[in-house]
Short mmCIF file of the C-alpha atoms (twelve columns), coordinates in Angstrom:
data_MODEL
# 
_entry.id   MODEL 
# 
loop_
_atom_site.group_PDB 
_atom_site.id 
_atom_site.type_symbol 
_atom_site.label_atom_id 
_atom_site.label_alt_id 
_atom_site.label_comp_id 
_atom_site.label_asym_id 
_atom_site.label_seq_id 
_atom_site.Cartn_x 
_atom_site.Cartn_y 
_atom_site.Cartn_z 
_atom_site.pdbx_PDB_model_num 
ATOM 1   C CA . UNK A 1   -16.692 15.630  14.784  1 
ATOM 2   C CA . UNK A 2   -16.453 11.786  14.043  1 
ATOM 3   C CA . UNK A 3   -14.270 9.789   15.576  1 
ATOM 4   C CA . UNK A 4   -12.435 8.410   12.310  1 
ATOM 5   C CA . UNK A 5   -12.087 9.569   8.695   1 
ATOM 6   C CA . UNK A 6   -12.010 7.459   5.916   1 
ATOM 7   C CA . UNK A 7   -10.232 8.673   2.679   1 
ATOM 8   C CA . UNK A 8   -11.305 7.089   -0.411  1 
ATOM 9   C CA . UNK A 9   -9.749  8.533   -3.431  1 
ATOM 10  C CA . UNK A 10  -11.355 7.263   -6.380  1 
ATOM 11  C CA . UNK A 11  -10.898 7.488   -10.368 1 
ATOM 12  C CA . UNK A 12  -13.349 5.798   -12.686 1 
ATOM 13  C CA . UNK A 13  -14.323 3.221   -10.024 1 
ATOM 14  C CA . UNK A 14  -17.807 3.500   -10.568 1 
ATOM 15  C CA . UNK A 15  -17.734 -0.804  -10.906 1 
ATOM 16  C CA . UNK A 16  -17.061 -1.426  -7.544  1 
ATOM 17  C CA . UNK A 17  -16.959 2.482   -5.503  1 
ATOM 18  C CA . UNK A 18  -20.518 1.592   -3.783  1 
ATOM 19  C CA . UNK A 19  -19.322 -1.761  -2.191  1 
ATOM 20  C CA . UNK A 20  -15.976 -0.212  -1.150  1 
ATOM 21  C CA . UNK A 21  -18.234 2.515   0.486   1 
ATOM 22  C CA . UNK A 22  -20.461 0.711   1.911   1 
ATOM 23  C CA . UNK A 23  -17.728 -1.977  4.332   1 
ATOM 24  C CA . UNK A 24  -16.641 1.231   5.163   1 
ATOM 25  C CA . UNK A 25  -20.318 2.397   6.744   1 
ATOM 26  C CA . UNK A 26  -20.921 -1.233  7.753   1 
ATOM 27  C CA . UNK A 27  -18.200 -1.171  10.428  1 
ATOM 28  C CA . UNK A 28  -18.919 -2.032  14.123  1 
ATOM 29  C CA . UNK A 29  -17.823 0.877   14.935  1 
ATOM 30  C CA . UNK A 30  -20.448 3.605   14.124  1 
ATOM 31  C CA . UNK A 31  -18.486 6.869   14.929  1 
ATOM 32  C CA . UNK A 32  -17.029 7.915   11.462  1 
ATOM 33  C CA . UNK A 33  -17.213 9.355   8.122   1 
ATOM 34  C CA . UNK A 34  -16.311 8.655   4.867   1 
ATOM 35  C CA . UNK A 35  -14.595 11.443  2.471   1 
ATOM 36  C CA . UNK A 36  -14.727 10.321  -1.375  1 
ATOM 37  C CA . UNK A 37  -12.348 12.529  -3.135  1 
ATOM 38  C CA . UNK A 38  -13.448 12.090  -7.110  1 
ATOM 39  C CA . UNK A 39  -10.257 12.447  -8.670  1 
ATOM 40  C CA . UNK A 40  -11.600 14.101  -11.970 1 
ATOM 41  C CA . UNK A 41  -13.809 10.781  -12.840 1 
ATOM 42  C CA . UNK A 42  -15.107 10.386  -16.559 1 
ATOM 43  C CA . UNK A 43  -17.968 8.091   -14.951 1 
ATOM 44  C CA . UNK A 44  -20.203 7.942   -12.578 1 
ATOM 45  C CA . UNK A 45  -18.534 7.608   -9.859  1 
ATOM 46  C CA . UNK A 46  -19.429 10.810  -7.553  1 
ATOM 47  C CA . UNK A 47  -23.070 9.466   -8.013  1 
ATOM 48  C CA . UNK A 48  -22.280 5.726   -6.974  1 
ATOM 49  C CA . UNK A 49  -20.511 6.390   -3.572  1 
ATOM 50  C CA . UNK A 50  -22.730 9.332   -2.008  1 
ATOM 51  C CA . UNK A 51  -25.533 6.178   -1.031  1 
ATOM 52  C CA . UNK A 52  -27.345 8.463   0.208   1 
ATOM 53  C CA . UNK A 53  -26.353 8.110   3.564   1 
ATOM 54  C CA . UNK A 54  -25.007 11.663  5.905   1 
ATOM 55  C CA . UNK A 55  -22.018 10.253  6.284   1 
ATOM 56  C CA . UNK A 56  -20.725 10.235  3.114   1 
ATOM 57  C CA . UNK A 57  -19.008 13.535  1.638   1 
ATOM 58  C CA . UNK A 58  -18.170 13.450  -1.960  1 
ATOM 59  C CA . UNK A 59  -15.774 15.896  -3.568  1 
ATOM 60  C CA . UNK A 60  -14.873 16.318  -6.433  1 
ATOM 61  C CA . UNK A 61  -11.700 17.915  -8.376  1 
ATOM 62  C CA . UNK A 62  -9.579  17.816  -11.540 1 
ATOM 63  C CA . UNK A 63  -7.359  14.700  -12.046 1 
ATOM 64  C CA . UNK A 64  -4.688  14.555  -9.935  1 
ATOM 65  C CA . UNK A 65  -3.299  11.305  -9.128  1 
ATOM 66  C CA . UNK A 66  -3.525  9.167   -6.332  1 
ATOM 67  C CA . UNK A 67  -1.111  10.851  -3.706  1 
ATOM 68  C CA . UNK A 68  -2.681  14.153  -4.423  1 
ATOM 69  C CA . UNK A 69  -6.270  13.107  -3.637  1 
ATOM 70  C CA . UNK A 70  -4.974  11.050  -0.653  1 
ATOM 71  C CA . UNK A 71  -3.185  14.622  0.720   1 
ATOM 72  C CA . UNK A 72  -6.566  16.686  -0.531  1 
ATOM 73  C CA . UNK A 73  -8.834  14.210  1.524   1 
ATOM 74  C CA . UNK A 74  -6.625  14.511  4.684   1 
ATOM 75  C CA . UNK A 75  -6.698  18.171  4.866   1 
ATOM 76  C CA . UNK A 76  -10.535 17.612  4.673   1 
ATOM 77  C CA . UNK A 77  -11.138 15.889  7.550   1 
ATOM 78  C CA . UNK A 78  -11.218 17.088  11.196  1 
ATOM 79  C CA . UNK A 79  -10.980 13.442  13.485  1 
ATOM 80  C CA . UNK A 80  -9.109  12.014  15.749  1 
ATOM 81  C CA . UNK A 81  -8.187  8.936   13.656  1 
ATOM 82  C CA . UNK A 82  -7.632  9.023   10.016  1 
ATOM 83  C CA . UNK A 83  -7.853  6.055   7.810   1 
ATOM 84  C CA . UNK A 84  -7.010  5.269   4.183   1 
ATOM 85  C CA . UNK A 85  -9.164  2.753   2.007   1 
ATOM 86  C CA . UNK A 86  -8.809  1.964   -1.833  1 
ATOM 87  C CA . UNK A 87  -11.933 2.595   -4.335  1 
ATOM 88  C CA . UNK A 88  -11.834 -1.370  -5.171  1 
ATOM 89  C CA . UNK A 89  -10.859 -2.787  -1.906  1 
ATOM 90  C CA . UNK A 90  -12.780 -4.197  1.043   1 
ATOM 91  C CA . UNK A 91  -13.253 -4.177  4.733   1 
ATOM 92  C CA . UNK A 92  -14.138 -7.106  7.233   1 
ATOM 93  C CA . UNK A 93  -16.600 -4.836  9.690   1 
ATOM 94  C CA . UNK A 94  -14.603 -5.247  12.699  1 
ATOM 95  C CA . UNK A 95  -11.477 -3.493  10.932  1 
ATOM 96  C CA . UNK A 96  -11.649 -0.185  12.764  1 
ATOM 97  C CA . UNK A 97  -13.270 -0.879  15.994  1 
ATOM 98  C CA . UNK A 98  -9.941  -3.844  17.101  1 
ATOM 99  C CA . UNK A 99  -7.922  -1.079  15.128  1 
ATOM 100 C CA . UNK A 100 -9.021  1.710   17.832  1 
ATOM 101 C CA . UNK A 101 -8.504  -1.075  20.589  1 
ATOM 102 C CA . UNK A 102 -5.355  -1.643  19.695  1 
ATOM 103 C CA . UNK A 103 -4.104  1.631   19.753  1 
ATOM 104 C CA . UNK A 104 -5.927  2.248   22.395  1 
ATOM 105 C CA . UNK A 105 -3.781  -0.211  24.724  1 
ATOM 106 C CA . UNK A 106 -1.053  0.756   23.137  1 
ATOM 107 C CA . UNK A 107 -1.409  5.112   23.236  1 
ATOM 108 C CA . UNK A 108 2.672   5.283   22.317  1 
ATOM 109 C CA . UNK A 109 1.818   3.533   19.318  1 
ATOM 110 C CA . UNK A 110 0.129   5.914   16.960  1 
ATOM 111 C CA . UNK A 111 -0.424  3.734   13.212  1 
ATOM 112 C CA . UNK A 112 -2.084  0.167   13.210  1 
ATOM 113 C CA . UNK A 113 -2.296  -1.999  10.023  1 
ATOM 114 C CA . UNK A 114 -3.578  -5.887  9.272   1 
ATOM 115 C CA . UNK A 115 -2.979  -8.557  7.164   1 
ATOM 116 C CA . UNK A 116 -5.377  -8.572  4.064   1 
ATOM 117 C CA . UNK A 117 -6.135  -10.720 1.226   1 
ATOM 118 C CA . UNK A 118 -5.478  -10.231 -2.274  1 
ATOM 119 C CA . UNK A 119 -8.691  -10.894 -3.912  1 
ATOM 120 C CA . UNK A 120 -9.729  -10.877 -8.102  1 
ATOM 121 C CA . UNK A 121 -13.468 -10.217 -6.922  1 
ATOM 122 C CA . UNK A 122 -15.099 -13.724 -6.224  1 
ATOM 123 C CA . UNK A 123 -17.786 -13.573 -3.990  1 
ATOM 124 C CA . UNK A 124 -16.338 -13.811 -0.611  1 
ATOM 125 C CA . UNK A 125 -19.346 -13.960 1.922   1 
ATOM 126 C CA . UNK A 126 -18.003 -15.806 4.775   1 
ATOM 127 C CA . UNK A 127 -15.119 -13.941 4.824   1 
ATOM 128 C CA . UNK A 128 -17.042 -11.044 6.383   1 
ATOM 129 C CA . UNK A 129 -18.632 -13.331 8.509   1 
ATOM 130 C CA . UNK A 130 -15.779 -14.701 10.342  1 
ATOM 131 C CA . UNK A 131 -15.345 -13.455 13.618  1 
ATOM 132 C CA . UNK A 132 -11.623 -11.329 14.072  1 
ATOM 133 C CA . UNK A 133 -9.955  -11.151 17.428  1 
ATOM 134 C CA . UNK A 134 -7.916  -8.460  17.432  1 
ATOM 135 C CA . UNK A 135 -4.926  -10.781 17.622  1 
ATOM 136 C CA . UNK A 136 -1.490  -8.771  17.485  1 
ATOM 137 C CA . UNK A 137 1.643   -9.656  15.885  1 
ATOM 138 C CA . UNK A 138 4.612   -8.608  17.789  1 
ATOM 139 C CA . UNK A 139 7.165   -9.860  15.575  1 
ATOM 140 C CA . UNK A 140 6.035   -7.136  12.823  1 
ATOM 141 C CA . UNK A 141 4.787   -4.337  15.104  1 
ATOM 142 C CA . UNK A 142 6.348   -1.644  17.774  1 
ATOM 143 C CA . UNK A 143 9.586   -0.009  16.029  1 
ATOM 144 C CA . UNK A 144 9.561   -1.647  12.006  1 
ATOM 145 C CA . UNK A 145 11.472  0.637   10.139  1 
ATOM 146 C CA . UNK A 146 14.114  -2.165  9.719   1 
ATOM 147 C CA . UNK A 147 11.465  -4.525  7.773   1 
ATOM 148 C CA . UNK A 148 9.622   -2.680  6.293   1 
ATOM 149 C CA . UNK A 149 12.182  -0.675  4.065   1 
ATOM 150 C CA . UNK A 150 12.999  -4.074  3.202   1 
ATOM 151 C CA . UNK A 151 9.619   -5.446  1.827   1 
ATOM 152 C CA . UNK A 152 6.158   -2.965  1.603   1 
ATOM 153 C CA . UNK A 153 3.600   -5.346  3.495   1 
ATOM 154 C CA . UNK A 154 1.520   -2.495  4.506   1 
ATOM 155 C CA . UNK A 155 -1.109  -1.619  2.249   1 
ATOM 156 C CA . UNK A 156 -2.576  1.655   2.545   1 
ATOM 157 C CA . UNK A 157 -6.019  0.201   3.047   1 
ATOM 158 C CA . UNK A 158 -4.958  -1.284  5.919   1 
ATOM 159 C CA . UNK A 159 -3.594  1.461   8.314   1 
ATOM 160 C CA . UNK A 160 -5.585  3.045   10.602  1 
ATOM 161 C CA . UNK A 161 -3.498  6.115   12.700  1 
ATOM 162 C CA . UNK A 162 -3.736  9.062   14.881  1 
ATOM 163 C CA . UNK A 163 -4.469  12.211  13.113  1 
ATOM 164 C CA . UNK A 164 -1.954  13.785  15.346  1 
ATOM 165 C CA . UNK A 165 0.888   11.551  13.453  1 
ATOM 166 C CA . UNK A 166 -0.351  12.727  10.266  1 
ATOM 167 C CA . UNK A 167 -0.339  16.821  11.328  1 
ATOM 168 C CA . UNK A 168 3.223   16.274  12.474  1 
ATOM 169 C CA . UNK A 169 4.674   14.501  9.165   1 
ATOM 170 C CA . UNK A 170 2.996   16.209  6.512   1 
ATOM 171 C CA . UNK A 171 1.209   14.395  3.353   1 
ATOM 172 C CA . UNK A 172 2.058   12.169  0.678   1 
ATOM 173 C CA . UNK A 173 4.994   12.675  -1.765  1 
ATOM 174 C CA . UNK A 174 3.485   13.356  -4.977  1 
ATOM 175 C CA . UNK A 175 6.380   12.283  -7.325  1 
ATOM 176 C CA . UNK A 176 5.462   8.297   -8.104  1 
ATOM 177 C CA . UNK A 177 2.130   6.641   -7.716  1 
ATOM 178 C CA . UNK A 178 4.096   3.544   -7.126  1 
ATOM 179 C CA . UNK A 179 6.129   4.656   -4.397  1 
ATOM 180 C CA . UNK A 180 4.790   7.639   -2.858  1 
ATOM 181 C CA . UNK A 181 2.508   5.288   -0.312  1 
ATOM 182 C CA . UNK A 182 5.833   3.110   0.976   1 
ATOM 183 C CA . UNK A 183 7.608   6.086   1.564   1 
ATOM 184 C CA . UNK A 184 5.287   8.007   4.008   1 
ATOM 185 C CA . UNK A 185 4.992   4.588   5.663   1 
ATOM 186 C CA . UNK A 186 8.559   4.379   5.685   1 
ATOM 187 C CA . UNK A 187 9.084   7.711   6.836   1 
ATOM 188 C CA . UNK A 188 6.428   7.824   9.214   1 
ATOM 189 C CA . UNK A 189 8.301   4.190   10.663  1 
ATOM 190 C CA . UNK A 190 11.356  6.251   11.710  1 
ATOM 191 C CA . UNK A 191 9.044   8.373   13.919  1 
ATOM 192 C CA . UNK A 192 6.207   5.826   15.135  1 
ATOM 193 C CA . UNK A 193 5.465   2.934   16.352  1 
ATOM 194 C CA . UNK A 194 3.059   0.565   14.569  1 
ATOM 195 C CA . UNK A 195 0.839   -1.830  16.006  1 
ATOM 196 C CA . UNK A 196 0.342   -5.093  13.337  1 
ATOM 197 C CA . UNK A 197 -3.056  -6.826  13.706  1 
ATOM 198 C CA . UNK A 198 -2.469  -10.846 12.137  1 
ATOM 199 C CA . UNK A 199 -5.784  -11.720 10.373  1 
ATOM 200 C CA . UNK A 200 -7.105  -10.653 7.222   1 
ATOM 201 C CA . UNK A 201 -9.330  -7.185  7.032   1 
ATOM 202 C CA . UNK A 202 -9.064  -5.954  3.766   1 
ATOM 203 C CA . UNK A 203 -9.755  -7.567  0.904   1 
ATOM 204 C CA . UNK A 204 -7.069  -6.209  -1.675  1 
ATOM 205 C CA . UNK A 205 -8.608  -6.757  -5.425  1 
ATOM 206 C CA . UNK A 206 -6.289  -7.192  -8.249  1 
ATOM 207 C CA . UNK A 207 -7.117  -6.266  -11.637 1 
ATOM 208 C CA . UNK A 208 -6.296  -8.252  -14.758 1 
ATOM 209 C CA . UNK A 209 -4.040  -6.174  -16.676 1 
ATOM 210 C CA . UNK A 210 -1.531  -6.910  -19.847 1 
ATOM 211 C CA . UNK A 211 1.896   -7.243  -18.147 1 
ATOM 212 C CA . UNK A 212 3.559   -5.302  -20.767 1 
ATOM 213 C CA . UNK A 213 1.385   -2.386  -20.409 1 
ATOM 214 C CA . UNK A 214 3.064   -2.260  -16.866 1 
ATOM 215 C CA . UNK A 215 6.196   -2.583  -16.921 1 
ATOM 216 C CA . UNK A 216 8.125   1.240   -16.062 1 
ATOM 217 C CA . UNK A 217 11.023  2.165   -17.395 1 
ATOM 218 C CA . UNK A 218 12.721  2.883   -14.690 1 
ATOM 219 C CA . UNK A 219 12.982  0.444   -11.735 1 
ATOM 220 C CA . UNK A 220 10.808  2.801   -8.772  1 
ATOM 221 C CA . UNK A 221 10.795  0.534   -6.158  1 
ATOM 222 C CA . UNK A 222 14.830  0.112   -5.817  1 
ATOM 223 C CA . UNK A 223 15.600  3.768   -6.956  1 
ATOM 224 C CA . UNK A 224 13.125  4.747   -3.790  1 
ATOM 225 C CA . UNK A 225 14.531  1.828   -1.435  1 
ATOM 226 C CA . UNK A 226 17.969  3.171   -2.322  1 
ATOM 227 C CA . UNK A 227 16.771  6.910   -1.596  1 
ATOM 228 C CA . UNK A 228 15.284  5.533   1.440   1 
ATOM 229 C CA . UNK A 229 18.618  4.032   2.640   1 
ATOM 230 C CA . UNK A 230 20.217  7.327   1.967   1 
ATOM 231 C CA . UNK A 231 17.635  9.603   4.129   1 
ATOM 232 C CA . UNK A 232 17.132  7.509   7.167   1 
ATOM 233 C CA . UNK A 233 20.145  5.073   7.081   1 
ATOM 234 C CA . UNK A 234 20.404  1.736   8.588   1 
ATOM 235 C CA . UNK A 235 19.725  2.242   12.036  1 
ATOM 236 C CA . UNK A 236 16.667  4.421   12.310  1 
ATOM 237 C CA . UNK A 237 15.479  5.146   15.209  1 
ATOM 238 C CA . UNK A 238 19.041  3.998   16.846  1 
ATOM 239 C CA . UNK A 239 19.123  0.587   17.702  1 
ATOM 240 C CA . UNK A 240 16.726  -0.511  15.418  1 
ATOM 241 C CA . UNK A 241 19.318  -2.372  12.804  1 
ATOM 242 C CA . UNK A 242 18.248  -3.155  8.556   1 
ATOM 243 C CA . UNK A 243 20.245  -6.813  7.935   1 
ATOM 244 C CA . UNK A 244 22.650  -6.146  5.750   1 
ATOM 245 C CA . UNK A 245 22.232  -9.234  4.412   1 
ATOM 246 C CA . UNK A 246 19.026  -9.249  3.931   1 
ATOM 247 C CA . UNK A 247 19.025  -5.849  2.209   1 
ATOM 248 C CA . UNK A 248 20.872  -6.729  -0.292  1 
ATOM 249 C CA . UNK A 249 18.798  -10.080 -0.450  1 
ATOM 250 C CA . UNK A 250 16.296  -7.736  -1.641  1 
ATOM 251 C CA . UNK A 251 18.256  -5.242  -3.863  1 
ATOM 252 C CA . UNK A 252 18.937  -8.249  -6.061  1 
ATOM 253 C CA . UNK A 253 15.543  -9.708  -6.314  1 
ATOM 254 C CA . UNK A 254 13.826  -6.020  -7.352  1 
ATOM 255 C CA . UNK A 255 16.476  -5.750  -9.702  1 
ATOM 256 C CA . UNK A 256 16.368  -9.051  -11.246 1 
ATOM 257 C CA . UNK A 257 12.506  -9.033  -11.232 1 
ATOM 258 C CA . UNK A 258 13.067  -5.593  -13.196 1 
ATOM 259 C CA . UNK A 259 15.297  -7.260  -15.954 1 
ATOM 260 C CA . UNK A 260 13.503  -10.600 -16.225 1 
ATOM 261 C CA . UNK A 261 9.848   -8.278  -16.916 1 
ATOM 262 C CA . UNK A 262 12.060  -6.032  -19.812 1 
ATOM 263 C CA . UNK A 263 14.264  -9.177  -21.079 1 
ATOM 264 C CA . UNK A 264 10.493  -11.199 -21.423 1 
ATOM 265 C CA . UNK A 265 8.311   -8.720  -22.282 1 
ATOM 266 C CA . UNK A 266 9.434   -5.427  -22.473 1 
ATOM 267 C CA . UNK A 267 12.436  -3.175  -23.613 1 
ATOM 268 C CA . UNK A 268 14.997  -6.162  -24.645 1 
ATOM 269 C CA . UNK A 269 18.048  -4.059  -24.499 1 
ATOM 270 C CA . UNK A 270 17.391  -2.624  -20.605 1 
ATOM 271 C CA . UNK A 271 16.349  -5.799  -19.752 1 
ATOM 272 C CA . UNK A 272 19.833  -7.575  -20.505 1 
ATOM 273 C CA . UNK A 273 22.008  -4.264  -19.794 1 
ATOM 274 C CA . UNK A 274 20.274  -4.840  -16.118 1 
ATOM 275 C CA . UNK A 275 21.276  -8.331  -16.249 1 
ATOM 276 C CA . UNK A 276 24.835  -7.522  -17.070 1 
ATOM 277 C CA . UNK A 277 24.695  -5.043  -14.552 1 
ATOM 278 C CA . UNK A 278 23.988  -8.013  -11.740 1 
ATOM 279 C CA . UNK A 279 26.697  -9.882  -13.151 1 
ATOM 280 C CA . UNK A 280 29.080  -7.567  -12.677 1 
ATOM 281 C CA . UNK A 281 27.936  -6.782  -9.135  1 
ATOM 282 C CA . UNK A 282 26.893  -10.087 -7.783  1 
ATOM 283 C CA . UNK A 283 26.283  -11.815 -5.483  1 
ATOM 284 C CA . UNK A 284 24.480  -14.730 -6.458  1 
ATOM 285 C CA . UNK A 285 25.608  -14.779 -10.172 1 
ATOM 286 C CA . UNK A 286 24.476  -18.531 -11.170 1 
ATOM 287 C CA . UNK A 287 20.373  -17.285 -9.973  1 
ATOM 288 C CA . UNK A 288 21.146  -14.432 -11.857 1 
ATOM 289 C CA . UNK A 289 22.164  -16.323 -15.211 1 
ATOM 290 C CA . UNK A 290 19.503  -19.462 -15.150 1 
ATOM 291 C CA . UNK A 291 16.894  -15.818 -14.783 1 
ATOM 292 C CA . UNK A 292 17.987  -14.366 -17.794 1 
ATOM 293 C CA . UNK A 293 18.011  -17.532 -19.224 1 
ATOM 294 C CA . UNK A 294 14.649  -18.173 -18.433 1 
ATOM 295 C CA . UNK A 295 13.477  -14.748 -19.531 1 
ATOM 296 C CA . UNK A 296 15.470  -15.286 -22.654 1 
ATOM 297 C CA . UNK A 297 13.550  -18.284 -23.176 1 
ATOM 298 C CA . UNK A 298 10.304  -16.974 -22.896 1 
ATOM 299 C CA . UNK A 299 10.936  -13.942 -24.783 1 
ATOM 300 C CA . UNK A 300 11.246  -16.728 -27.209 1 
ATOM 301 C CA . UNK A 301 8.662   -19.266 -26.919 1 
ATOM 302 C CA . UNK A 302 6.266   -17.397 -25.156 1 
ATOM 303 C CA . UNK A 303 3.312   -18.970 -23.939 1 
ATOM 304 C CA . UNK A 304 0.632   -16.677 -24.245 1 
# 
């Protein structure tokens, strides 16, 4: 039995699956395998990430969305560690073995997660060549519940945990692509502690894609942050206090960004029913009114 499972759910990544595999198998540490789960692929992407290489399994299924694989690759796997990675993303090769030392000094603390890059594919060579140190960052890691409802820092690539977390939580919500990842993190912040490690090991790639093809109709991230709120409250575990203030900081922003993307771009009449909506609610009503007028404007003149 290996030592740590990597879950790679993958859908028409055939571009860039092999390289993803492979800083997965060029990790320090040697003790692992990696678990492809081919969500229902229309390319060749079951071919591109096997490598030939024993530790590489490769299933395949029907489409069914990210969370789905994610859950379908866990109940795969039989390791002591578990570990999520993206079928685009990268990893420095020291990721999991200062992941396992971390936890490993730490054995209350069952997740650990890094810092990471967002990357649009340039060639990044010394990036993997850079020695890592393992350094911690206290300020974002034992009990975080209290940040990181408030913003989602960390990415799914990054977090390395204890299978034993994972048996006693249960999978993935399957309801919202866009969501479903915060929430287990969220969730499983009310129960663990996490262990933040402050330099870069994943390089996150970003994809060039027409804003207004993205833009949802409904506003995900507050609905869930709201939902969020409602399970686990604003003290969770006790003592462990969300700032009001700084709650609601964000509340406005993921609204406003919401109406400034349909006001600009998108579904004109949501967008300014939003903004009306903040207007009526506060606080900050002047930000709120140069935004729409800025959205307004480039509704208008826009400049691509």
């Amino acid at each position: 039995m290996p030592r740590v499972n990597i879950v790679i759910p993958a859908y028409n990544a055939e571009a860039f699956i092999a390289d993803t595999v492979r800083s997965a198998l060029d990790q320090t540490f040697p003790d692992l395998q990696v678990t492809v789960i081919d969500d229902g692929s229309k390319d060749a992407t079951a071919t591109h990430a096997a490598l030939d290489d024993a530790r590489v399994r490769v299933i395949s299924q029907e489409n069914r969305g990210m969370s789905r694989s994610r859950n379908r690759g866990m109940a795969e796997t039989d390791s002591e560690f578990v570990a999520l990675l993206d079928a685009d993303d990268l990893w420095h090769p020291e990721k999991l073995r200062l992941q396992l030392q971390a936890l490993q000094a730490r054995p209350d603390h069952d997740f650990c997660y890094s810092a990471f890059d967002v990357w649009h594919g340039e060639p990044r060579p010394d990036y993997f060549r850079q020695a890592r140190q393992g350094t911690v960052d206290e300020s974002r890691s034992g009990w975080i519940y209290p940040v990181l409802v408030l913003d989602n820092y960390a990415l799914p690539s990054s977090v390395l945990w204890r299978r034993s977390a994972w048996d006693r939580m249960g999978g993935f919500l399957t309801d919202n692509q866009q969501t479903d990842d915060w929430e287990y993190l969220v969730r499983a912040s009310t129960q663990h502690r996490f262990i933040r490690l402050a330099e870069s090991f994943v390089l996150y790639r970003q994809h060039p894609v027409s804003l207004s093809r993205r833009i949802p109709a409904t506003n995900t991230t507050e609905l869930m942050r709201a939902d969020l709120i409602r399970r686990f409250g604003m003290s969770s575990p006790p003592g462990h206090d969300v700032d009001p203030v700084a709650l609601r900081r964000f509340q406005h922003k993921g609204w406003c960004n919401f109406a400034d993307a349909h006001t600009a771009k998108g579904d004109l009449s949501l967008g300014l029913k939003t903004f009306a909506g903040l207007l009526r609610s506060g606080p900050d009503r002047g930000h709120t009114l140069t935004k729409m007028g800025k959205s307004l404007f480039r509704r208008w003149v826009p400049n691509d």
